[in-house]
C-alpha positions in Angstrom: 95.9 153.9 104.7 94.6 154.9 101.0 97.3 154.4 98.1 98.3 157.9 95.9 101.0 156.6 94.0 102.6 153.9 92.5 105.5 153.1 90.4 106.0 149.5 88.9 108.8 147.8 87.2 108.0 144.0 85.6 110.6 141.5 84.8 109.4 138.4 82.8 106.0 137.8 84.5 107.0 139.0 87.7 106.0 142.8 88.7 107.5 144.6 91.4 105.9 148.1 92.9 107.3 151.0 94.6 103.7 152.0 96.3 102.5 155.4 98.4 99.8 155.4 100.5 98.7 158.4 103.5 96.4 158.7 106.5 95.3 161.1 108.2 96.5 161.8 111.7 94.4 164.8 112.9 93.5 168.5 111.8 94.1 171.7 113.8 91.4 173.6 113.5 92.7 176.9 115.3 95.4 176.7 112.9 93.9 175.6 109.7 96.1 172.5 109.1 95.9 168.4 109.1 98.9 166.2 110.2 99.3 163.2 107.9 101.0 160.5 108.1 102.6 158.6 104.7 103.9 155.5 104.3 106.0 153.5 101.2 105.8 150.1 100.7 107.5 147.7 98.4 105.2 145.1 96.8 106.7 141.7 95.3 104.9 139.2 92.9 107.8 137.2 93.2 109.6 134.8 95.7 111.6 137.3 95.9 113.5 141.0 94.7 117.2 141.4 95.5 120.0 144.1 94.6 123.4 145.3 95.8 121.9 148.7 96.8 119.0 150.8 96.6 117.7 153.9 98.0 114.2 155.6 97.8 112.7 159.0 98.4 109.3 160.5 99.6 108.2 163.8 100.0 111.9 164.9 99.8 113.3 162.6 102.4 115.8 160.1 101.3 116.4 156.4 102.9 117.7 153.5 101.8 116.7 150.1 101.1 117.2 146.1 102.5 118.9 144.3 99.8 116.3 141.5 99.5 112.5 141.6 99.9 109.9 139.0 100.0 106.5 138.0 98.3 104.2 140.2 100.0 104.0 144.2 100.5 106.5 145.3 103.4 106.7 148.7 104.3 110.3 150.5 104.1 109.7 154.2 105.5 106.4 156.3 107.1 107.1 160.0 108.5 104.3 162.8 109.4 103.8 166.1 107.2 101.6 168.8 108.6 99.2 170.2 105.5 98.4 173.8 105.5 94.6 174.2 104.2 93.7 177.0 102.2 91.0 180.2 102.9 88.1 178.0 102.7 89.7 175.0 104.9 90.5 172.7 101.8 93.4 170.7 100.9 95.3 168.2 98.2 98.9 168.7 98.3 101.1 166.7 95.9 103.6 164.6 97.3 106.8 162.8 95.4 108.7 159.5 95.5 110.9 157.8 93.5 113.1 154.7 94.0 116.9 154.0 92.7 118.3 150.4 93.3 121.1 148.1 90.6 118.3 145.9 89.8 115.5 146.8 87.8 113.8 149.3 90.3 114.5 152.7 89.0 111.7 155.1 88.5 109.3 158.1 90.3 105.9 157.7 91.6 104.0 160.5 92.6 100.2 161.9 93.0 97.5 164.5 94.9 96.5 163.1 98.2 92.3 163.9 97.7 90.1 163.2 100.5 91.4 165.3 103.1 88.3 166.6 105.1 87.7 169.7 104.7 88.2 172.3 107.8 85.0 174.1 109.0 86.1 177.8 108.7 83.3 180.5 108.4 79.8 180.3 110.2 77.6 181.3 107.6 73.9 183.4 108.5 70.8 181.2 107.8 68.9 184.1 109.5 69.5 187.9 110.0 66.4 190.0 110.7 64.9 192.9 112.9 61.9 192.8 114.5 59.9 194.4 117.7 60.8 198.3 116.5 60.0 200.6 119.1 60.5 204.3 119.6 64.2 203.5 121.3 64.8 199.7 120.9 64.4 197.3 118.3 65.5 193.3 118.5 68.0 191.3 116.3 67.4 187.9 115.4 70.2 186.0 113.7 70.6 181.9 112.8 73.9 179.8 111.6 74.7 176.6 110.0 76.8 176.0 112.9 78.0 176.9 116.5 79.4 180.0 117.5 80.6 181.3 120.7 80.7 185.2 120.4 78.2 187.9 118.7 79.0 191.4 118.2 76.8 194.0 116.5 77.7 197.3 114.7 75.1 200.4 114.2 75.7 202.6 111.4 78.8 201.1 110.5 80.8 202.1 114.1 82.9 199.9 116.0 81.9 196.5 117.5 80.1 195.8 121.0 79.1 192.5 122.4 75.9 191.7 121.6 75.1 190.0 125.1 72.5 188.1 123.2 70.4 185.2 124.2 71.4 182.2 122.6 69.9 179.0 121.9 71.7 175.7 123.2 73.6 174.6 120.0 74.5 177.8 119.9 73.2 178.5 115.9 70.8 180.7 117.1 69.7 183.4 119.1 68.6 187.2 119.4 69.6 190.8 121.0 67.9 193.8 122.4 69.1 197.4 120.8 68.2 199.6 123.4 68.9 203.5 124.2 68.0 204.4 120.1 66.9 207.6 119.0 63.2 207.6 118.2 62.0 208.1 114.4 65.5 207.3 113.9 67.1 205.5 110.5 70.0 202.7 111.8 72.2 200.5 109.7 72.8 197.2 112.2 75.3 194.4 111.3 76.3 191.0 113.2 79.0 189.4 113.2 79.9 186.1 114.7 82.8 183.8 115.4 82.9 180.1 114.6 83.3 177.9 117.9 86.2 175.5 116.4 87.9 178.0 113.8 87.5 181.3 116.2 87.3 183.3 112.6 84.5 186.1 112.3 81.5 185.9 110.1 80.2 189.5 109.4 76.1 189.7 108.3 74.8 191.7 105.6 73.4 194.8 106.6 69.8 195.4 108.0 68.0 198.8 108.5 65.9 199.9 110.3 64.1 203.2 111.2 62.3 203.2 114.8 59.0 204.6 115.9 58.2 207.9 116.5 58.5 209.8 120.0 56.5 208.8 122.6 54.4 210.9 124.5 52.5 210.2 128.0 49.7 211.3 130.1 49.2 209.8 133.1 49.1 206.2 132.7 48.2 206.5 128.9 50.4 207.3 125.9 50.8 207.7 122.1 52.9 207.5 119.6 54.2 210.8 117.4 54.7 210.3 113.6 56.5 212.6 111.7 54.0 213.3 108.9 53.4 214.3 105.2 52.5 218.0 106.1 55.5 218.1 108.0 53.8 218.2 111.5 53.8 215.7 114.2 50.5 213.7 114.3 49.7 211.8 117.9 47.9 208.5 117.5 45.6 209.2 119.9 44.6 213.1 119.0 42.3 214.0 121.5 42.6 213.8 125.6 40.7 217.1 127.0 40.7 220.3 127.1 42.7 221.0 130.0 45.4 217.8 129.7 48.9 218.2 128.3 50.6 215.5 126.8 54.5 214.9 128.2 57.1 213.4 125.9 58.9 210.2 126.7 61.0 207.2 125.4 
């Protein structure tokens, strides 16, 4: 338990505390909350603290009080509050008391409960990059800081499709194949993934990507078709024979 608050009244060299303390219980993370538990206590430097009647409050529940209490700290009331964290999974809230007895005791206490953990929410890209372009296909790498469990992808700002990408075994990294692309082609891709203990989406920036030119074949040899300055197509490999035809492909 860690203390938050605390009210104290004194009476000749005697001091008397009304005192707040929390712990935490656990945290949700599907749901973006913590459960917490708090607890008042009374404190005595005394023998002893008596009074006809007193009542106490914390967090806006009400209870009341023994009549006497001993040297020492006794606790008088505990309950559990569940604390909604905000968009980026942090939390403080600020919690009340007070205390109300005939003798002395009459004051509020109250204070911002720091050192909740924090919630892990996004996944945030470490790596997002396209490499091994070809004339139809093209691959996606992409890296997090931490696990997800699902990748999607997005070309030229359509709808999403599972990536069905091959993923490394902490799950922070992994790759996909584009395949069935348009040769000499301009493409916009995006990623998106979703965090393994939040389940929220993490969208990439956007990469992009133009693939090679048509491929054409003879036999078992073949070239690659740029699109060029003079605005004719120019093979790679110029020449084959007199007689040979070149085929297009993909």
């Amino acid at each position: 338990m860690q203390e938050f608050a605390r009210y104290t009244a004194y009476y000749g060299s005697f001091n008397y505390s009304y005192i707040l303390q929390w712990e935490l219980v656990n945290q949700d993370y599907g749901a973006n909350t913590s459960k917490i538990r708090l607890r008042a206590l009374i404190e005595v430097n005394a023998n002893n603290i008596s009074w006809s009647s007193g009542n106490a409050v914390l967090d806006g529940t009400s209870f009341g009080l023994a009549n006497t209490y001993y040297r020492g700290t006794t606790e008088v009331f505990s309950k559990e509050i569940t604390v909604q964290h905000d968009s980026q999974g942090n939390a403080a809230p600020y919690i009340s008391g007070s205390i109300s007895t005939t003798f002395i005791m009459n004051g509020s206490c109250g204070g911002t409960i720091n050192g909740i953990p924090p919630i892990p929410r996004y996944v945030t890209f470490t790596r997002h990059e396209v490499s091994e372009v070809k004339g139809t296909s093209c691959k996606v790498s992409w890296a997090t800081d931490k696990a997800r469990n699902w990748t999607q992808y997005s070309l030229n700002g359509g709808g999403w499709t599972d990536a069905n990408d091959t993923v490394a075994s902490d799950n922070k990294s992994g790759f996909y194949i584009l395949k069935n692309l348009k040769p000499n082609t301009k493409y916009t891709i995006k990623t998106r993934v979703r965090a393994s203990d939040s389940g929220l989406w993490t969208e990439s920036s956007t990469l992009t990507v133009t693939t090679m030119g048509a491929l054409f074949y003879y036999g078992g040899k073949r070239a690659t078709a740029y699109y060029g300055k003079n605005g004719k197509w120019n093979l790679a490999i110029p020449y084959i024979g007199k007689n040979e035809k070149w085929r297009i492909g993909t």
